[in-house]
C-alpha positions in Angstrom: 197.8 22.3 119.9 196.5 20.1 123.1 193.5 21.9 125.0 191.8 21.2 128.1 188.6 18.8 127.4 186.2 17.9 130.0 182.9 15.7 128.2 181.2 13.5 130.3 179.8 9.9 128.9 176.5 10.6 126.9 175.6 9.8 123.3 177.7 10.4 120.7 176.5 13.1 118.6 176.2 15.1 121.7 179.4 14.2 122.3 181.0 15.3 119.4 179.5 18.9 119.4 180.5 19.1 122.9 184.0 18.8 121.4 183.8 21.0 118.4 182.4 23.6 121.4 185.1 23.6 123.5 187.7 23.3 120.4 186.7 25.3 117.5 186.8 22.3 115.2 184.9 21.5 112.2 183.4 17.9 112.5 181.3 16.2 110.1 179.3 12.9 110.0 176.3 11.2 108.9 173.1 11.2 111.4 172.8 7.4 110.7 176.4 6.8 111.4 176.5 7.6 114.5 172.9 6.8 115.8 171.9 4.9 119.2 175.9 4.7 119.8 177.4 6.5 122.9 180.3 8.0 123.9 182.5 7.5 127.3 184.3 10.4 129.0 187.1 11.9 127.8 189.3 14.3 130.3 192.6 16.4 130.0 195.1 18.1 128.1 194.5 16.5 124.6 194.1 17.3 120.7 191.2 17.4 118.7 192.5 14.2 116.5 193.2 12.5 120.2 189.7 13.3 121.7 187.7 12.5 119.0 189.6 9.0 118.7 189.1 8.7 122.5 185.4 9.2 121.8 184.7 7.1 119.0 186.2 4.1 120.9 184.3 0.9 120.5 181.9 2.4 118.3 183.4 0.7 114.8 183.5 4.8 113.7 186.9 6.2 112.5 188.2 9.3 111.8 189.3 11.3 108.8 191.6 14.3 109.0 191.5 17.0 106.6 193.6 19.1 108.9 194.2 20.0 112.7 190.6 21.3 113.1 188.5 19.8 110.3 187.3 15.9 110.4 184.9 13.7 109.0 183.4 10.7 111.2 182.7 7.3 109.3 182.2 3.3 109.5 185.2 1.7 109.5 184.2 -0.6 106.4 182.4 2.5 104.7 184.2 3.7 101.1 182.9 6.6 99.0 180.9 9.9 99.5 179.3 10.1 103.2 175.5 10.3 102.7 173.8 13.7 102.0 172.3 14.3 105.1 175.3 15.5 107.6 175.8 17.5 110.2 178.5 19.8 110.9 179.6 20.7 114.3 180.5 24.4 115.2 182.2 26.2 118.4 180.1 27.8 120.5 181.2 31.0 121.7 182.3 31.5 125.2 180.9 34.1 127.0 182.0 36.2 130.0 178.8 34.5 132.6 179.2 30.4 130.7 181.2 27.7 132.2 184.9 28.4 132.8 186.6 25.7 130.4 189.6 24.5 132.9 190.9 26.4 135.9 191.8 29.8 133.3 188.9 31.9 132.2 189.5 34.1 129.5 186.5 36.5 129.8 184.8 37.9 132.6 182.1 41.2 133.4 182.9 41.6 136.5 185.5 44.2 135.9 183.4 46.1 133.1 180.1 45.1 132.9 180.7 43.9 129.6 182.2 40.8 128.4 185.6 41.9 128.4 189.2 39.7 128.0 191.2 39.5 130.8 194.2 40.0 129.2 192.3 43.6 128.0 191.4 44.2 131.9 192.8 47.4 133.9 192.4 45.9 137.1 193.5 42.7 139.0 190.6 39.9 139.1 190.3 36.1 140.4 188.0 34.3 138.8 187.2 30.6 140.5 185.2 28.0 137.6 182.7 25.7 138.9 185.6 22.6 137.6 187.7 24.0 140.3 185.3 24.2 142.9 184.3 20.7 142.1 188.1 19.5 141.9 188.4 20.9 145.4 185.3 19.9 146.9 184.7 23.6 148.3 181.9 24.1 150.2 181.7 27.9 150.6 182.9 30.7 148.8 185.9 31.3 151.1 186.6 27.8 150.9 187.0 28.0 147.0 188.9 31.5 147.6 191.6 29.5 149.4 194.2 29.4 146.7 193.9 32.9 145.4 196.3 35.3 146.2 195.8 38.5 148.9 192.3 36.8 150.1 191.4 35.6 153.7 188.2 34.3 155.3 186.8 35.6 158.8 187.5 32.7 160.8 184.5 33.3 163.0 181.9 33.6 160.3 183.4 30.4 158.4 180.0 28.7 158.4 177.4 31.8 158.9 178.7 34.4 156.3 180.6 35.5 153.4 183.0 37.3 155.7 186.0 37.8 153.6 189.2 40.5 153.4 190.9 41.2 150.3 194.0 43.1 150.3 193.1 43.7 153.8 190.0 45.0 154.1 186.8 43.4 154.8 183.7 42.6 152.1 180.6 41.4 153.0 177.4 42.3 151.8 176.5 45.3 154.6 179.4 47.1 152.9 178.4 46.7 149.4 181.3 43.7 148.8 179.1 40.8 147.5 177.0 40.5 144.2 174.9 38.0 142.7 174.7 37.9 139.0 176.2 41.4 138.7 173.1 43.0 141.2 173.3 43.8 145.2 172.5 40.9 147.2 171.0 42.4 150.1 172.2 45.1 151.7 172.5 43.3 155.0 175.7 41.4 155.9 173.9 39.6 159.1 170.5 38.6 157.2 172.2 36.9 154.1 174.3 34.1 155.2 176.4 32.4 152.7 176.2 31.4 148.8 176.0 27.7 148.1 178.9 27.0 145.7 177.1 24.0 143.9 174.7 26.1 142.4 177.3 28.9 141.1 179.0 28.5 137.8 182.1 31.0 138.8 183.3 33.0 141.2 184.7 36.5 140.5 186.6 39.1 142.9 187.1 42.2 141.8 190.2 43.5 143.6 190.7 46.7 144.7 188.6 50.0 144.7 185.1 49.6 142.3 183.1 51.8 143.4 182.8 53.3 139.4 180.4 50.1 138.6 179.2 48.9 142.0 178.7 52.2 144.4 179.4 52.2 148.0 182.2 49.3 148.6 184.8 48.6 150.5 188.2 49.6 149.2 189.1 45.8 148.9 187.2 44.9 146.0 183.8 43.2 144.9 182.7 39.6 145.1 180.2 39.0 142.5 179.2 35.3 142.2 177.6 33.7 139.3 174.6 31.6 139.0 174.2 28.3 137.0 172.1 29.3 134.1 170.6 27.0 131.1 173.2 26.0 128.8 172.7 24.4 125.1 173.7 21.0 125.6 173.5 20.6 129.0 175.2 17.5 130.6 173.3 16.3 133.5 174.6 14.7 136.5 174.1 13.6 140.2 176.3 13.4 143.3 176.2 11.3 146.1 178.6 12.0 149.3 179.8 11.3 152.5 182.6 11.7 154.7 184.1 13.7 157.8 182.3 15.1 160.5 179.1 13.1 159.5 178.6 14.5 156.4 176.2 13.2 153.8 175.2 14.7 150.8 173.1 14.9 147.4 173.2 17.2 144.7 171.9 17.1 141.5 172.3 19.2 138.2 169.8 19.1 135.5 169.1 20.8 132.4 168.0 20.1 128.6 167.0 22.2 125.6 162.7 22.1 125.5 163.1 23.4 121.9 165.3 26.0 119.7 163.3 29.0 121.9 163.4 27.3 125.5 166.3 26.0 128.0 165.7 25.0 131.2 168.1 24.2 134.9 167.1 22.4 138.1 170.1 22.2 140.7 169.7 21.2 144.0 171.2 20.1 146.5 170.8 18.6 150.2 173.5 18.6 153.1 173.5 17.2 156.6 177.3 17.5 158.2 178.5 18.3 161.8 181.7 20.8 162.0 184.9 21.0 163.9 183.3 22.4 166.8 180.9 20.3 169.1 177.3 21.0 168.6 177.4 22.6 165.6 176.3 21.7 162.1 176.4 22.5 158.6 172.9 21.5 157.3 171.5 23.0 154.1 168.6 22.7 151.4 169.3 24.4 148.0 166.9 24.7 145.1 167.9 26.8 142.0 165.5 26.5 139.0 165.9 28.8 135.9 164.6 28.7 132.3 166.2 30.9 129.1 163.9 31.8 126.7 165.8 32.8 123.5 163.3 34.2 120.4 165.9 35.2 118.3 169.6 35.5 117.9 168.7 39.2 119.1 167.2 38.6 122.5 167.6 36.5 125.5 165.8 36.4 128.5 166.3 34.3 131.9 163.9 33.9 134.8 166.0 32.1 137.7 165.0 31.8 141.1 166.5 30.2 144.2 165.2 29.0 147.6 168.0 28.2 150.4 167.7 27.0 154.0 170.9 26.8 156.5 171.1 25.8 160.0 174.3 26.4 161.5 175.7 28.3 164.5 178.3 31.1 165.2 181.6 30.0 165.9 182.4 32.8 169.1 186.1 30.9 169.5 188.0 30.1 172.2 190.1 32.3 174.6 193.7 32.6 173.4 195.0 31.7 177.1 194.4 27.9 176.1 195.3 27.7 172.4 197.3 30.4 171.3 199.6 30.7 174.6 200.3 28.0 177.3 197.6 27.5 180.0 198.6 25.6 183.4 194.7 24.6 183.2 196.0 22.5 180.2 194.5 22.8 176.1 191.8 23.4 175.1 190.8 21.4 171.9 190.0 22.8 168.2 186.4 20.7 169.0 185.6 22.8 172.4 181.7 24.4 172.2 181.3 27.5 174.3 177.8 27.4 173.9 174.7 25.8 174.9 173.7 22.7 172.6 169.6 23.1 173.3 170.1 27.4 172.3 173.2 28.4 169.7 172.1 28.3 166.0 171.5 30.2 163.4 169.1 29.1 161.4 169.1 31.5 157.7 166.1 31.0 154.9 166.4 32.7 151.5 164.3 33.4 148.4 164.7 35.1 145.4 163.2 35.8 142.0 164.5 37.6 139.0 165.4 37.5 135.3 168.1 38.9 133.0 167.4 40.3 129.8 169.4 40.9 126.8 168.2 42.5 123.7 169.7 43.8 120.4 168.4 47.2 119.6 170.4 47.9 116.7 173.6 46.9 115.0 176.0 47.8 117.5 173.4 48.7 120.4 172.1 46.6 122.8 169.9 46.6 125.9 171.2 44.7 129.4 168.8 44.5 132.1 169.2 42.7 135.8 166.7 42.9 138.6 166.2 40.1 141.7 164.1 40.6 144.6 165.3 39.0 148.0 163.6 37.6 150.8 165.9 36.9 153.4 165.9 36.2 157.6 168.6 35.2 160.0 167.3 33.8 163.4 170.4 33.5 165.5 171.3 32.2 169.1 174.8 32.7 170.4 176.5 32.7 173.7 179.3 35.6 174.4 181.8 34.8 176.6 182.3 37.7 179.0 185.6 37.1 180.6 187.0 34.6 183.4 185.9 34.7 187.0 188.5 36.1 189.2 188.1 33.3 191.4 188.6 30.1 189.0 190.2 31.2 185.3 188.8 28.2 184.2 185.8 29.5 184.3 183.6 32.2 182.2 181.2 34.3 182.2 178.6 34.0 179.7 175.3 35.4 177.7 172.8 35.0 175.6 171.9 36.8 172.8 168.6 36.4 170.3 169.6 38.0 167.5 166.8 38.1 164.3 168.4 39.6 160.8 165.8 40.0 157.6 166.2 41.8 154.9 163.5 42.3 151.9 163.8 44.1 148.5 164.4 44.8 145.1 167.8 45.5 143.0 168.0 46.1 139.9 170.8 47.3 137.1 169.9 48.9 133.9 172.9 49.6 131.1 172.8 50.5 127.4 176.0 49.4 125.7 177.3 51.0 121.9 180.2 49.4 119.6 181.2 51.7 117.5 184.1 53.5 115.5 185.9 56.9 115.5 188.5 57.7 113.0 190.0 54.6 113.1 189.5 53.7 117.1 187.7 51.1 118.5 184.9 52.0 121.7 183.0 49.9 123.4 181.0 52.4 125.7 178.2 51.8 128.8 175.7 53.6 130.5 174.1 52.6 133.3 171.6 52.8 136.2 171.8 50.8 139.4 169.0 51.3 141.8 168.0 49.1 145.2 165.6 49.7 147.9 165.7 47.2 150.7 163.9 47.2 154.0 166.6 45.4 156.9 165.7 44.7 160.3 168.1 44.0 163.6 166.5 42.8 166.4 168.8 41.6 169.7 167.3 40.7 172.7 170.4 39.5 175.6 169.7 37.6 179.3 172.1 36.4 181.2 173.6 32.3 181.0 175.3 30.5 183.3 179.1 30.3 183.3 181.3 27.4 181.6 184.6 25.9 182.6 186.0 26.0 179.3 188.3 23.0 180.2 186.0 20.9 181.3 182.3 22.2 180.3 179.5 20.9 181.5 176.1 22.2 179.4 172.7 22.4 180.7 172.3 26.5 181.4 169.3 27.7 180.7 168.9 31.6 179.5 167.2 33.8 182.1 165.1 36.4 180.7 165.5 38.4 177.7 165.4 42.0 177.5 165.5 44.2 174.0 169.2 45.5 173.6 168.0 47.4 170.6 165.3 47.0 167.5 166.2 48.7 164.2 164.5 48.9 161.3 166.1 50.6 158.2 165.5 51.4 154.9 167.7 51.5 152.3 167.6 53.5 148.7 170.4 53.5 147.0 170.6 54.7 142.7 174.0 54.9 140.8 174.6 56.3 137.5 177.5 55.4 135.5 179.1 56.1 132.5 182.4 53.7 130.7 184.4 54.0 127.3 186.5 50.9 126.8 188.7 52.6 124.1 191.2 50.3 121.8 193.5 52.0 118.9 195.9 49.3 118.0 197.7 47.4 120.8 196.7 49.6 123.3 193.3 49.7 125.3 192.0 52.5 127.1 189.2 52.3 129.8 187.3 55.4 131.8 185.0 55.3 134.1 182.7 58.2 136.3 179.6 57.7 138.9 178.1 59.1 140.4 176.0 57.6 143.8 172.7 58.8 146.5 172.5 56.6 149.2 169.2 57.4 151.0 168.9 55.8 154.6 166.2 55.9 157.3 167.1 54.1 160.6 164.2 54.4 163.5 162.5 57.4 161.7 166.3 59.2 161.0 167.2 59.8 157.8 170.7 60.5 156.3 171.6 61.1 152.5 175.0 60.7 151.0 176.4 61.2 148.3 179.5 60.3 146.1 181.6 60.7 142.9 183.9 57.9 141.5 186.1 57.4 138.8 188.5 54.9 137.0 191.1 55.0 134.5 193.1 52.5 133.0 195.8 51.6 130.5 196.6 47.8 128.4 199.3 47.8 126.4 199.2 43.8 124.4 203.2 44.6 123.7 203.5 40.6 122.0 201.0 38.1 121.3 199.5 37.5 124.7 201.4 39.5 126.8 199.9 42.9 128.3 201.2 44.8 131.1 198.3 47.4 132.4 198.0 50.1 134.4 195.0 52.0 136.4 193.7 54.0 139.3 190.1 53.9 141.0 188.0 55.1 143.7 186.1 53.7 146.1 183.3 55.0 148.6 181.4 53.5 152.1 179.1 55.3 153.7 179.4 56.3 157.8 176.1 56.6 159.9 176.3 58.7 162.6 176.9 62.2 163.4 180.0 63.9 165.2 180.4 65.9 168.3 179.2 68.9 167.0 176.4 67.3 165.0 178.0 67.0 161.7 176.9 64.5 159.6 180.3 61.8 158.9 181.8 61.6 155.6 181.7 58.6 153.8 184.9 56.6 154.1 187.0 57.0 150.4 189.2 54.3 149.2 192.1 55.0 146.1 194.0 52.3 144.9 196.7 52.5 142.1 197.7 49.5 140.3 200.8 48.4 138.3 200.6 45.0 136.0 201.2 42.4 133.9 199.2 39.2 131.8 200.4 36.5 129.8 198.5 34.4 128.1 199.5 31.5 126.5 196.5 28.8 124.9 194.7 27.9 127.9 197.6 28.9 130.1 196.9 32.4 131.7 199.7 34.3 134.8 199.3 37.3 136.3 201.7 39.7 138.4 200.2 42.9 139.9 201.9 45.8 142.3 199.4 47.6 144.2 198.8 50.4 146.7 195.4 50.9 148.2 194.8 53.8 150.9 191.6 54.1 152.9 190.7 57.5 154.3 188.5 59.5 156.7 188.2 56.1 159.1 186.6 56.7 162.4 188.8 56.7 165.1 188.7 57.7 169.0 190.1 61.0 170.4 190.6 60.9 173.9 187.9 63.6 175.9 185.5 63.7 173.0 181.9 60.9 173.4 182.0 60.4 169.7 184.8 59.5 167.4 186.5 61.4 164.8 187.1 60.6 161.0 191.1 61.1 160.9 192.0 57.5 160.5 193.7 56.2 157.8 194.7 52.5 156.5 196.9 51.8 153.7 197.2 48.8 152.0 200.5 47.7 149.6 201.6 44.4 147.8 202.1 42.0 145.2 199.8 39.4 144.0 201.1 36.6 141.9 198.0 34.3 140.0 198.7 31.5 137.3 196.5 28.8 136.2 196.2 26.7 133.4 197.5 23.7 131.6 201.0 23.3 131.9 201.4 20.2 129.9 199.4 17.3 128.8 197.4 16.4 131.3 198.4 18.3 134.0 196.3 21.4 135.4 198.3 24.0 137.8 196.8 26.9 140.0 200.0 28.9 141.3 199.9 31.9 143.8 201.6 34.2 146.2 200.7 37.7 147.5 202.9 40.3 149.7 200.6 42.3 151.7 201.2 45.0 154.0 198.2 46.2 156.0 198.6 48.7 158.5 197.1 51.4 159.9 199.1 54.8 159.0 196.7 57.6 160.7 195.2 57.4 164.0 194.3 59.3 167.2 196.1 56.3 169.0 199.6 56.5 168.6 200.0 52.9 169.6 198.1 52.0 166.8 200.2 53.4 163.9 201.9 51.0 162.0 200.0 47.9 163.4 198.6 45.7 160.6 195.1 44.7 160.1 193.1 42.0 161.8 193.9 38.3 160.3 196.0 39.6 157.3 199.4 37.6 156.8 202.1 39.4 155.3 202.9 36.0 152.8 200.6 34.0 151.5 201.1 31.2 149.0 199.7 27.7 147.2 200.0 25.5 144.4 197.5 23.1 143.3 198.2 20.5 140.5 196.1 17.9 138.8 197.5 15.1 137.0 194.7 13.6 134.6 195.6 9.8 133.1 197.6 8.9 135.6 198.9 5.2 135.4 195.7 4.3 133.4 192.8 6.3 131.4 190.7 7.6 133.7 192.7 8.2 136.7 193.2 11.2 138.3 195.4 13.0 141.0 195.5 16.6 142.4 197.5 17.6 144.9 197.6 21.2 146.9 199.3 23.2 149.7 198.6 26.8 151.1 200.5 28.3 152.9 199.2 30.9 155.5 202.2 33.5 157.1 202.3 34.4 160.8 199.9 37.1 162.2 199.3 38.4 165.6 196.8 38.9 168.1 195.7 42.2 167.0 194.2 44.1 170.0 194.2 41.0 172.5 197.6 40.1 174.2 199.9 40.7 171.2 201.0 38.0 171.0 202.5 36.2 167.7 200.2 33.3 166.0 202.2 30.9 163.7 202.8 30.1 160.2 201.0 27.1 159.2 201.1 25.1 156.1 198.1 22.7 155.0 198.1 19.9 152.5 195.0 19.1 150.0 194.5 15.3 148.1 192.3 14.4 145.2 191.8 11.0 144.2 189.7 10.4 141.1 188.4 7.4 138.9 186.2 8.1 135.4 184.9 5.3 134.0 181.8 5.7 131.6 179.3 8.1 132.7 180.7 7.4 136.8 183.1 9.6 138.5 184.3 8.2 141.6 186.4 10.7 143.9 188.2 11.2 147.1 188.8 14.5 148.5 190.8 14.9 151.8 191.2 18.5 153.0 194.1 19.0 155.4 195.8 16.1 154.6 197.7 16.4 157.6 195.5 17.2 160.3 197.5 20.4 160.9 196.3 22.1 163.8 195.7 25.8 162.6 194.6 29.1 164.6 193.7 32.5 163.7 193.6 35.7 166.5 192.2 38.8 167.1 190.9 40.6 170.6 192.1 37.7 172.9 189.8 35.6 171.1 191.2 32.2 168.6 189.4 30.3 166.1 190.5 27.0 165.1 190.6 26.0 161.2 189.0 22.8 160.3 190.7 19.2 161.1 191.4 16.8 158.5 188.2 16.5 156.2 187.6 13.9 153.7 184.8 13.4 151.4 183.8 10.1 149.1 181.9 11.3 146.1 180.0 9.1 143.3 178.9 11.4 140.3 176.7 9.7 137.0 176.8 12.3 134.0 174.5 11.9 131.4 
């Protein structure tokens, strides 16, 4: 059966156990035979028999066949017995945190702490490979998010944060939505900025309410990224770029085996870029080192830091008298700065340090240990636009804020996990304790800026004086304990979850403590060969801070979502469909006479995600999805505000990607994409209705030897897109292309 390869040019016998890796095959040949000889690329949907031809190319080596997944590699000329010293080349397992092989992956943790199946998974879950990111030359998170189904990016935050909503409701890592490697980033959404996508090797969201693994969240799910960790065999490489908006690049990813004990990883990366808006850029520095030590087949142990530094600004937008409705002052472009070039930016530095440990304790038994401390600060300038001046619209008022974010500390997740057997059934059970313990600061100072004729700026304010708006410092303790049973008697698989949370926070001397229980419970029923429909319910929790008008601590906000679904997976080919309904409860909420709101909102959240990805023939690669959402707010003390929908969710969203490897000629490559974003409205601002837009993606790319050549054009078009909320637009990004020359070795 044909199966997605991806080997890049390097010698031969590396070559060939790449192959037997990703295949499962059994390939055997003589170390002399194929000594000091090298093999060129081979990419797409292909057999074993095909690949290994493809590789042994030129080399005066042929192939013999005992069967579909066993081969010998000779000479050409060479008769008889191969000598006695061979090597065999095995598959190497894939594992739930390793390279996703294509666009499908098969396994993930995310959903269970353990490496799990997807197809025995309870609960909906996107997972992004590093291949795809590459294909689509993503350079944030929400960038490589943009062909899943359900998920939308803050336009605002598009180069500052990992602002994202799922299912309608927002994650970011304030409200417990984004992981790194399975821990808490760092407990701050403002201090954090984004993740670099080159140096992660997937990209997981959790959908839904997952509070049972991760503690406080937002109902909408969990975005746990993945790092790039040493791999056995690892195939080098380096970028060069450039392209749109000034952009210029290097990146570089290196790693080899030191000996049978030791495996080490360098990636790093360097970015200068302007952005669609004047005045601001998209510089960063990335360094990511780690090194595996592996003793025995029992224990594994990684130490992996990273070191990042962004300079960027805040994107405030533009006001939607000018770009979402008709002005008589004229339009104002996607381009237009509301700043002031010499004092917006945001200029974010990062560190961390941690290891992962693995460790057999006994057939059956094993020990799983996480822990990262972060260093992390945010020095940010923005202007605020205030509002027109009555006596010239064109005009605004403006000011200044100086806003510094940090956050410093420790996380950490502890689990013992047991395989084992009762009367005939299958468990795989965890238990687990998650602690963190951050320290975050907020400092904003504000002075007043001189107005800007948006229509026709001209910069040079100055901020006046700065006086302290407010200076917090918190610190946050937060330990989880969690119990799981993944249960499996025949076809069926059962999964339970319980936690139980303390959040311990002190802000300015004031502490509040709160406390939750959550569960989860799910059904998979594998009714044929690769098709499972599934079931589950879950829970989620957020804390509130703050105390009502009578002095009552608030409830943490509680999340429920019930989901109905189905898998199918067929070889490398995996689709999805999932039903869901996800309600959000004791949401805070003004009442008209009282200073302080009241926790009798509620938002509910219902839909259907589509997902497929995979092969789909030889040598082509399709990513396929649609979702149905319908956010709205159901409770509130606003009657004008029941049945609204949430901020920026569409109620349709769609896109189809699809590459075509071997096009015309070996080595050729075209992908093709379009998304498709429904209308929305200006939630909260003037009402008004903000279109439909469709935008078109290009790949163009040439393999030859160990040199990739590529062309990536983002918004093919140069459609003009806007997103609204408050009387306030943000334009998406113009058209974007980006040259790329990649040697693999």
């Amino acid at each position: 059966m044909p199966k997605a390869i991806s080997i890049a040019a390097q010698p031969l016998d590396k070559a060939i156990a790449a192959l037997a890796r990703q295949t499962g095959a059994q390939i055997v040949y003589s170390t002399a035979v194929v000594e000091a000889k090298t093999a060129p690329a081979v990419r797409g949907t292909l057999t074993v028999r095909e690949a290994l031809q493809q590789l042994l190319a030129g080399s005066g080596l042929v192939l013999r066949a005992q069967d579909d997944q066993t081969f010998t590699v000779v000479r050409a000329e060479q008769q008889g017995a191969l000598p006695t010293v061979t090597v065999a080349a095995g598959a190497e397992q894939p594992t739930a945190t390793g390279p996703v092989r294509g666009y499908a992956a098969r396994l993930s943790a995310s959903a269970t702490k353990m490496d799990t199946p997807l197809l025995e998974t309870p609960q909906s879950i996107t997972v992004v490979g590093a291949e795809q990111i590459a294909d689509q030359k993503a350079q944030s998170v929400a960038e490589a998010l943009a062909y899943a189904p359900g998920v939308m990016a803050d336009p605002g935050y598009s180069n500052s944060y990992d602002v994202l909503y799922s299912r309608g409701f927002r994650l970011q890592d304030g409200n417990g939505g984004v992981y790194r490697d399975g821990l808490k980033l760092g407990g701050s959404g403002w201090a954090t900025g984004q993740q670099e996508p080159y140096g992660l090797e997937r990209i997981e969201l959790l959908k839904g309410a997952a509070s049972v693994l991760y503690g406080a969240a937002a109902p909408g799910g969990v975005l746990n990224v993945v790092t790039k960790q040493p791999q056995q065999d690892h195939v080098n490489e380096v970028i060069a770029e450039g392209g749109s908006y000034q952009h210029r690049a290097l990146a570089a990813d290196l790693g080899r085996k030191l000996s049978d004990d030791w495996a080490v990883r360098l990636v790093v990366l360097t970015r200068n870029a302007d952005t669609v808006v004047d005045h601001i850029p998209n510089n960063t520095r990335y360094v990511a080192p780690s090194l595996r030590w592996t003793p025995s087949a029992d224990t594994s142990l990684t130490l992996q830091a990273h070191h990042v530094e962004r300079r960027t600004a805040y994107i405030w937008g533009v006001p939607a008298e000018g770009s979402l409705l008709p002005s008589p002052h004229g339009k104002l472009p996607r381009e237009r700065f509301v700043g002031e070039p010499g004092f917006d930016h945001q200029d974010t530095t990062q560190s961390s340090f941690g290891w992962l440990l693995t460790h057999k304790l006994a057939e059956g038994l094993s020990l799983h240990h996480g822990l990262r401390w972060i260093d992390s600060e945010n020095h940010i300038g923005f202007t605020n636009l205030r509002g027109p001046d009555p006596a010239d619209p064109r005009v605004y008022q403006r000011r200044a804020f100086d806003e510094l974010e940090t956050t410093r500390g420790v996380s950490a997740d502890t689990r013992v996990q047991a395989e084992f057997d009762t009367a005939g059934v299958r468990h795989k059970a965890v238990a687990g304790l998650d602690l963190s313990n951050h320290r975050i600061g907020s400092k904003w100072q504000v002075a007043s800026l001189g107005p800007l004729n948006l229509f026709n700026p001209v910069y040079g304010a100055t901020p006046g004086s700065f006086s302290l708006a407010f200076d917090d410092r918190e610190h946050q303790r937060r330990a989880g304990f969690y119990v799981q049973d993944q249960i499996k008697f025949g076809a069926l698989t059962a999964l339970a979850g319980l936690r139980r949370d303390e959040v311990n926070s002190t802000l300015n001397g004031e502490s509040e403590k709160t406390g939750a229980t959550t569960g989860r419970i799910g059904l998979v029923w594998e009714v044929a060969p690769g098709l499972a429909p599934f079931a589950s319910w879950s829970q989620s929790f957020e804390p509130v801070s703050g105390t009502d008008n009578e002095g009552q601590r608030y409830k943490p906000t509680r999340g429920e979502q019930a989901e109905l679904g189905i898998r199918w997976l067929r070889g490398e080919f995996m689709a999805s469909a999932a039903l869901f309904d996800l309600t959000q409860t004791n949401v805070l909420k003004n009442r008209p006479g009282l200073d302080k709101s009241v926790q009798t909102g509620e938002v509910r959240s219902r839909g259907l995600e589509l997902e497929a990805k995979g092969p789909i023939a030889r040598n082509v690669h399709l990513i396929a999805s649609y979702a149905y959402t319908n956010a709205k707010t159901t409770r509130s003390e606003n009657a004008s505000e029941i049945g609204q929908p949430v901020s920026y969710q569409p109620r349709h969203q769609a896109a189809l990607w699809a590459r075509f490897d071997h096009v015309l000629m070996q080595g050729l490559q075209v992908g093709v994409g379009a998304r498709y974003l429904g209308s929305t409205s200006d939630r909260d601002g003037t009402g008004a209705g903000v279109p439909a837009f469709t935008t078109l993606d290009l790949l163009i790319g040439y393999t030859t030897g160990p040199w990739t050549m590529r062309l990536n054009i983002n918004n093919l078009t140069d459609k003009t897109t806007l997103l609204c909320t408050g009387g306030w637009c943000t334009y998406g990004d113009g058209r974007r292309a980006t040259a790329s020359v990649a040697y693999r070795w």
